[in-house]
RODO-2510 file (C-alpha; in nm, 4 decimals, decimal comma):
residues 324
     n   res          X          Y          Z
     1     x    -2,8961    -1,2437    -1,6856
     2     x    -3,2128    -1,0956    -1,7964
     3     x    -3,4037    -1,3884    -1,6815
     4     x    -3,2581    -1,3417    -1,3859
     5     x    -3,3401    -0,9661    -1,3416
     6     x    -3,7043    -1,0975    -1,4212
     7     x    -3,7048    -1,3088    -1,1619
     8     x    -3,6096    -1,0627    -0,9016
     9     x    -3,8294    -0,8060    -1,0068
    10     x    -4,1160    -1,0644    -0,9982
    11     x    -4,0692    -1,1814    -0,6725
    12     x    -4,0258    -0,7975    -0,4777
    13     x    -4,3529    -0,7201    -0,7131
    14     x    -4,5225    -1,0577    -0,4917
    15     x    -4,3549    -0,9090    -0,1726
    16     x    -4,4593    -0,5901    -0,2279
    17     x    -4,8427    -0,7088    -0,2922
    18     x    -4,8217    -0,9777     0,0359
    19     x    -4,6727    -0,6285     0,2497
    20     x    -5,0200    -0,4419     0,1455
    21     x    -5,2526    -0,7425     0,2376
    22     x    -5,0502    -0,7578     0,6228
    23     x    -5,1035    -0,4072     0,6596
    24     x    -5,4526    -0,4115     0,5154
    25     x    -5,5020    -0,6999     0,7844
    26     x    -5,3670    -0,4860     1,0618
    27     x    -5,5649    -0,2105     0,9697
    28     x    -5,8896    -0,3736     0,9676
    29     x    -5,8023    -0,5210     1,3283
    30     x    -5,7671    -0,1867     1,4221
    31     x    -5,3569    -0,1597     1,4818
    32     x    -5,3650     0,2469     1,3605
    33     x    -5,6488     0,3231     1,5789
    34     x    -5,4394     0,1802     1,8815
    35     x    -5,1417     0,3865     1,8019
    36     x    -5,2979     0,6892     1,7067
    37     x    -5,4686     0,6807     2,0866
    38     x    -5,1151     0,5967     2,2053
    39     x    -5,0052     0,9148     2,0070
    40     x    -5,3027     1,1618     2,1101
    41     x    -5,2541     1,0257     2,4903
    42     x    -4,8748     1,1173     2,4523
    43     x    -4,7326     0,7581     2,5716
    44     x    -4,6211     0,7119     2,1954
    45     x    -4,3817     0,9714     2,0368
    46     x    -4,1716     1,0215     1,7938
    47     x    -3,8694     1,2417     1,7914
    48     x    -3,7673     1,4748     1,5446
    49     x    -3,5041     1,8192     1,4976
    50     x    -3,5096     2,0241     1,2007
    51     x    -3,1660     1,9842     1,2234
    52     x    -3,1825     1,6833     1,0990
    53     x    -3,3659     1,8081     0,7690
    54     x    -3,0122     1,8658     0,5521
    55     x    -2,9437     1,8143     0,2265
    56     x    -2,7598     1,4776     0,2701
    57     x    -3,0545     1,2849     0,4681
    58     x    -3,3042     1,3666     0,1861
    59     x    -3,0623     1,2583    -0,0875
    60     x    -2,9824     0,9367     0,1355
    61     x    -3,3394     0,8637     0,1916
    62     x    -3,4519     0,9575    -0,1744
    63     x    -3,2285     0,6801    -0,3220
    64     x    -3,2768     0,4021    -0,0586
    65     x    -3,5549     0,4051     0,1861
    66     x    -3,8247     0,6450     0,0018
    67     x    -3,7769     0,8626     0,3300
    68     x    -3,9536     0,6340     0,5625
    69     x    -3,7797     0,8126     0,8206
    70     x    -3,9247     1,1211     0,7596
    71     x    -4,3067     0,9764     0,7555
    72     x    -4,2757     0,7258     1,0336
    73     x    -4,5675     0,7251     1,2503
    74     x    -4,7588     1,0389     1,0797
    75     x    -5,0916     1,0060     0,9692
    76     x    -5,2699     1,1330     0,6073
    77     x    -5,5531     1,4304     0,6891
    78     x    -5,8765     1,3119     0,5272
    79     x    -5,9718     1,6632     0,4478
    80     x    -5,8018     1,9577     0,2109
    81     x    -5,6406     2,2232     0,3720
    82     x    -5,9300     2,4592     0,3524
    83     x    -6,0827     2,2418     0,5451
    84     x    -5,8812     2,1652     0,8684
    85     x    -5,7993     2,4899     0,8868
    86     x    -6,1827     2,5633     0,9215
    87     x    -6,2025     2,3361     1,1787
    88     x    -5,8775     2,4092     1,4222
    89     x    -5,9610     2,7824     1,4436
    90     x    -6,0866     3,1120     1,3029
    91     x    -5,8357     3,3345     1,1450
    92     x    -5,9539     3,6849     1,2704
    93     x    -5,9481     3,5613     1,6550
    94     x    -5,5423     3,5304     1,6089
    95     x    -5,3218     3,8097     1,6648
    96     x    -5,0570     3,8837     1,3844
    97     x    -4,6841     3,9605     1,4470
    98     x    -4,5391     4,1968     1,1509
    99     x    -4,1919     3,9925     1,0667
   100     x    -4,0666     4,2600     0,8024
   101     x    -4,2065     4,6529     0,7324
   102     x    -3,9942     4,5986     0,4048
   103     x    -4,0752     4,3386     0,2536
   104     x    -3,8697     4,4099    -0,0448
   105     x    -3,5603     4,3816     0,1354
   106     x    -3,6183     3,9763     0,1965
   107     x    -3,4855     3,7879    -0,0687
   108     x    -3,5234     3,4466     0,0538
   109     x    -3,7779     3,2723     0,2715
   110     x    -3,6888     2,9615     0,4257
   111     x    -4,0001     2,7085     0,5975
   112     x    -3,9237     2,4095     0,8047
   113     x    -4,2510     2,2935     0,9948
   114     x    -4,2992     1,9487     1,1091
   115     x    -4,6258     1,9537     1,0836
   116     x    -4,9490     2,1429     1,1781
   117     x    -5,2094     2,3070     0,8899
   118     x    -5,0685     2,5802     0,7656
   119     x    -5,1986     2,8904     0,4969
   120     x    -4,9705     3,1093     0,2767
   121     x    -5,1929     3,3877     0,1379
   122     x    -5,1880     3,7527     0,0263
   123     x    -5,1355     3,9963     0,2498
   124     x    -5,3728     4,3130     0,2878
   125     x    -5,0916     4,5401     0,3783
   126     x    -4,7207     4,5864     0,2499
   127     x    -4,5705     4,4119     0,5025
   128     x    -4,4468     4,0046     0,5979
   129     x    -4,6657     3,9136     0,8566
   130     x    -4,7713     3,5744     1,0879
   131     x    -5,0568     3,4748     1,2390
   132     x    -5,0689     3,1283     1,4465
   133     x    -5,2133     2,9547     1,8087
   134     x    -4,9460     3,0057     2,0274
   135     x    -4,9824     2,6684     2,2068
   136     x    -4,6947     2,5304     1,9940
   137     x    -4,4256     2,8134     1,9105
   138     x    -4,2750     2,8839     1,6173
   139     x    -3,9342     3,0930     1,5821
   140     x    -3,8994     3,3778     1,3526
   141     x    -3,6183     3,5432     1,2805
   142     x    -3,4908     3,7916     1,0023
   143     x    -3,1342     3,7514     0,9070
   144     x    -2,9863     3,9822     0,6686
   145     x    -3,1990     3,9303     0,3632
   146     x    -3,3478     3,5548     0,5068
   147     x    -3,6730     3,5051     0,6758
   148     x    -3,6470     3,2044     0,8763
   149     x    -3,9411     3,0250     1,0215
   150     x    -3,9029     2,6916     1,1766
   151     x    -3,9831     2,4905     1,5159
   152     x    -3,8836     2,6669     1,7929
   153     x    -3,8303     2,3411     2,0014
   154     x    -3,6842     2,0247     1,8968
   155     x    -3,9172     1,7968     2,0269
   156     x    -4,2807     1,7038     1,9667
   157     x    -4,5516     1,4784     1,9878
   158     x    -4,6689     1,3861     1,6396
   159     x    -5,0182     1,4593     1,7739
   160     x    -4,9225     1,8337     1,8489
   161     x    -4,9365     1,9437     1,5319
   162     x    -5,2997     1,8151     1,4177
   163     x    -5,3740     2,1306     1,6847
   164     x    -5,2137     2,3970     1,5648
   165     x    -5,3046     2,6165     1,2657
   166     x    -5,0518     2,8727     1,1129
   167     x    -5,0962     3,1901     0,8638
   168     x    -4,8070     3,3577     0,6964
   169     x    -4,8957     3,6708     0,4800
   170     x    -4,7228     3,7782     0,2047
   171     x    -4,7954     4,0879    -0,0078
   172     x    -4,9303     4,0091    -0,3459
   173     x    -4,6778     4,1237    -0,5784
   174     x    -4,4041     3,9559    -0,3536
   175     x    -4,0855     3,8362    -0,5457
   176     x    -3,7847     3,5703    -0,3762
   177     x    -3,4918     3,4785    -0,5090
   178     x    -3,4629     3,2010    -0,3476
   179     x    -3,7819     2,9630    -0,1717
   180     x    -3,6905     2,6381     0,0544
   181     x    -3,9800     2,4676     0,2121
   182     x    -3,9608     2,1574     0,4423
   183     x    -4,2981     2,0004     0,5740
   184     x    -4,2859     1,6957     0,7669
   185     x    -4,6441     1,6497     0,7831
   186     x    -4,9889     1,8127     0,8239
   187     x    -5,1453     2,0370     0,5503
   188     x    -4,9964     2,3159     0,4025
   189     x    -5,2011     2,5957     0,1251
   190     x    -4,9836     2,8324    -0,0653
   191     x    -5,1886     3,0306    -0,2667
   192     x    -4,9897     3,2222    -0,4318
   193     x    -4,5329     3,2213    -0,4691
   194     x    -4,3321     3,4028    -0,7392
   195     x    -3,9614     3,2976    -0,6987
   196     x    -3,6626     3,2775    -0,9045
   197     x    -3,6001     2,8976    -0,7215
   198     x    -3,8228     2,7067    -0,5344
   199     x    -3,7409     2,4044    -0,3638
   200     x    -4,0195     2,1663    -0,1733
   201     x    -3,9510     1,8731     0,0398
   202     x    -4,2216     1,6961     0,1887
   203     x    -4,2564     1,4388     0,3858
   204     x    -4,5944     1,3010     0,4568
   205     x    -4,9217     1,5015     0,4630
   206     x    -5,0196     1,7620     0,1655
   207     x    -4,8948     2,0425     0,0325
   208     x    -5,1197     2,2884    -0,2739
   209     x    -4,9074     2,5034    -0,4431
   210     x    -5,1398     2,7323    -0,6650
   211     x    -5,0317     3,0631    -0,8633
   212     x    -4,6584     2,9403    -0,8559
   213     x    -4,4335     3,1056    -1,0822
   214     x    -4,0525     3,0678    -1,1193
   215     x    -3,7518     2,9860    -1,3301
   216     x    -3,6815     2,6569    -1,1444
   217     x    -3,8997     2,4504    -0,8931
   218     x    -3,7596     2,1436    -0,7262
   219     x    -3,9700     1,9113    -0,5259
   220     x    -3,8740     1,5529    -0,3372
   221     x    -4,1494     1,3763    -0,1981
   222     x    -4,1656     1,0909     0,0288
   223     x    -4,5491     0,9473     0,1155
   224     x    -4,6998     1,2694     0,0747
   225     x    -4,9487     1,4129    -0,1910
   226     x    -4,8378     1,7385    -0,3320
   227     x    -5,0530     1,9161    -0,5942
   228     x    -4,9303     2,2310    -0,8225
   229     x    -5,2031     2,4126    -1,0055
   230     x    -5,1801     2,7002    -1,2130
   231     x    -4,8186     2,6574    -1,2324
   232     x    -4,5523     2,8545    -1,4499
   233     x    -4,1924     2,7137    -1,4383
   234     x    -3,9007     2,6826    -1,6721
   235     x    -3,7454     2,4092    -1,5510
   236     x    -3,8691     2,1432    -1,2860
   237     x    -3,6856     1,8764    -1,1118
   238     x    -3,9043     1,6456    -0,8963
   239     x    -3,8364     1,3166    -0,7366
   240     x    -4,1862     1,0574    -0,5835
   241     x    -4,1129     0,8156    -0,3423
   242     x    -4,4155     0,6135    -0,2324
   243     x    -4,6221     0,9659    -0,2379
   244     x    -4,7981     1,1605    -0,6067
   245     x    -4,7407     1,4565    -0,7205
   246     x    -5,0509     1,6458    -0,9569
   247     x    -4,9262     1,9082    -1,2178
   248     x    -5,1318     2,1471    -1,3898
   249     x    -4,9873     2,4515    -1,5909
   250     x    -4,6626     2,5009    -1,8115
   251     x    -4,2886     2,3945    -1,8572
   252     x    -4,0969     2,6465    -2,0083
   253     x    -3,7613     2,4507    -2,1103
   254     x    -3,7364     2,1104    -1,9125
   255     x    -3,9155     1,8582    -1,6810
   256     x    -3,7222     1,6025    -1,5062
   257     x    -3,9481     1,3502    -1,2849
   258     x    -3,8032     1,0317    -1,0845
   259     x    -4,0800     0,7935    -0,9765
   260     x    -3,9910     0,4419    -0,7594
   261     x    -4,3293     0,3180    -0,5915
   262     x    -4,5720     0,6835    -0,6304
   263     x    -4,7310     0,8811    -0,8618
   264     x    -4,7150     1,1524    -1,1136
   265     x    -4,9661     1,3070    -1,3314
   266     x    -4,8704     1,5958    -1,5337
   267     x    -5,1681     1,8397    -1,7408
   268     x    -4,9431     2,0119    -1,9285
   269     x    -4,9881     2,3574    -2,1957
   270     x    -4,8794     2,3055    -2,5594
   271     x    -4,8788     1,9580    -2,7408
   272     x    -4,6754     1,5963    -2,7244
   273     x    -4,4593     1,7506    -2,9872
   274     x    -4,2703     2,0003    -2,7923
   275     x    -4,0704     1,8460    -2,5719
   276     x    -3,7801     1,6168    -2,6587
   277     x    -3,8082     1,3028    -2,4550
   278     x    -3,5995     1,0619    -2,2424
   279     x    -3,8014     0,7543    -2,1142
   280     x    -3,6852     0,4970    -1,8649
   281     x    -3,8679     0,2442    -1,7037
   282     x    -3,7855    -0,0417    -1,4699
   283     x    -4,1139    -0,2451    -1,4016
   284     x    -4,3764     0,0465    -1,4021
   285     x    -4,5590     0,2632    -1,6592
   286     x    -4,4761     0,6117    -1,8320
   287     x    -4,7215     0,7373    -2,0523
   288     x    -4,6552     1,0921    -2,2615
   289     x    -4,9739     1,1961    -2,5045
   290     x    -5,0574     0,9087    -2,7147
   291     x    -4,7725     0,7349    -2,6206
   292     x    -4,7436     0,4414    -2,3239
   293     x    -4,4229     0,2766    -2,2252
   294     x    -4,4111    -0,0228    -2,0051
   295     x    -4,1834    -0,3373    -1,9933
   296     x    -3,8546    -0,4162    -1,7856
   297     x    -3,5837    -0,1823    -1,8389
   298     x    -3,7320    -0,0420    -2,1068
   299     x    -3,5255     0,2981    -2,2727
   300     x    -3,6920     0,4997    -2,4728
   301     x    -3,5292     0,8454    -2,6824
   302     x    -3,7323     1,0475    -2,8884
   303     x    -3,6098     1,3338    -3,0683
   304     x    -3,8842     1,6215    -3,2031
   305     x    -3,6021     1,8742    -3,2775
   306     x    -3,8081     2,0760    -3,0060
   307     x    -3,5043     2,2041    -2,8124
   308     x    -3,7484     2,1625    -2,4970
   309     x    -3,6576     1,8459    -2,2923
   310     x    -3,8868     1,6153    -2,0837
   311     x    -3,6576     1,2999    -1,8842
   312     x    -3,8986     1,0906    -1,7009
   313     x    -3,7713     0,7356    -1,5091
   314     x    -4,0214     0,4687    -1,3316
   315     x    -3,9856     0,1816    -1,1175
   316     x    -4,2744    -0,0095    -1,0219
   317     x    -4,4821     0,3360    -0,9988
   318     x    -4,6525     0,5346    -1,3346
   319     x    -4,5952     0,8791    -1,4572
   320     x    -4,8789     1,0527    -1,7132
   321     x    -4,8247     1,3350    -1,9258
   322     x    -5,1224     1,4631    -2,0913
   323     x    -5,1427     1,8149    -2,2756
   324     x    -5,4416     2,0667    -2,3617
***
């Protein structure tokens, strides 16, 4: 049986390798360039509602497709956030729409953009505001304690949102309760989010998280790169599909990570020595400290009699844990 499990794993790891030299070889003929001109000319689109963002198509997706669906047809930015949103427009020529005078009456913000480059930054006031081109709309809306934004149509052209540039202000000392954030592509800066949950899905593109500080962050990421710097958490949860995921700061109690084809590298405060540890890995490579695991179906327990707990489980992608 193991022989056989060899096998299998052998030949997807030769299928996998022959998929990368095909697209490689379409690349180089220049295949992308011809659908990205379909895409910017509008005769190629693809169609997508927010709707369609619930809880049950990313847990679907997670475990069997690595959310292809979600990144179909969008393209990675070559530049950082800073960057693009240089280059699609100047911040003080945009007019900013106050979405709450009291901003200590929203307890929970909730984000779902498609795409687009988007900044989350103090605000110089105390007040919620938004700042953004008006070429593609957004809707706003204040429910109770919730602060919605989210697409105000339901469809786009993929190329739309490579044009638009977004700025949400928050007031520096700003506390949630609860954070959900849904980017489908495009860039997306927060520079600074104190919450008592966080949750991040992403599909393709990049998200920076600096300054983030809460009891528990959850993040599920499908071909995009998400990077979290300067981070203070208690407990994180985070699931890599074919994307990688960059940690830098603390875990207060526990770190779960799932990785099938991505990446996840984790700079971590404190030592190897103080974290309990749960390693699993299929046919990639997990490496914590001094430590490196590797192998088929290897299952690895290690017990420090920290009472903090680290469970980390590969496929055919690698996880690193490092600590300073």
């Amino acid at each position: 049986m193991k022989k056989f499990i060899k096998g299998c794993l052998i030949a997807a790891l030769v299928f996998v390798i022959l998929g990368i030299c095909i697209l490689a070889g379409a690349v180089a003929a220049g295949g992308m360039e011809q659908v990205a001109e379909l895409v910017r000319d509008g005769s190629l689109s693809i169609h997508y509602s927010p709707n369609d963002w619930d809880d049950d198509f990313w847990e679907e997706t997670a475990e069997d497709d690595i959310w292809e669906e979600a990144v179909e047809g969008m393209e990675e930015p070559e530049v950082d956030s800073t960057e693009l949103l240089q280059q699609l427009g100047q911040e003080e020529k945009l007019s900013r729409t106050v979405l709450a005078q009291e901003p200590e009456r929203i307890r929970k913000l909730e984000l779902s953009l498609l795409g687009g480059a988007v900044c989350i930054k103090p605000s110089q006031d105390n007040t919620i505001s938004i700042a953004y081109d008006d070429q593609y709309a957004l809707r706003c809306k204040k429910d109770g304690e919730t602060l919605r934004i989210e697409e105000a149509t339901e469809r786009h052209h993929i190329g739309s949102y490579n044009k638009r540039v977004i700025y949400l202000y928050i007031p520096q000392n700003q506390y949630f309760e609860q954070v959900e954030c849904k980017l489908g592509g495009g860039v997306m800066e927060i520079q600074k989010l104190t919450a008592q949950s966080a949750e991040f899905k992403l599909g393709a593109g990049m998200l920076t998280v600096k300054n983030l500080g809460c009891v528990k962050a959850e993040a599920k990421i499908g071909a995009g790169s998400m990077y979290l710097e300067n981070a203070e958490v208690e407990e994180g949860e985070f699931k890599i599909g074919a994307g990688e995921l960059e940690y830098q700061g603390s875990i207060g109690k526990k770190l779960e990570t799932v990785c099938d084809l991505g990446s996840a590298v984790f700079e971590l405060d404190g030592q190897e020595t103080d974290f309990d540890y749960e390693i699993g890995v299929a046919a990639g490579e997990i490496s914590v400290g001094s430590h490196s695991y590797s192998g088929l179906n290897e299952k690895t327990k290690v017990d420090n009699k920290a009472g903090r707990r680290m469970e980390l489980e590969c496929s055919m992608g690698s996880i690193e844990v490092s600590f300073e």
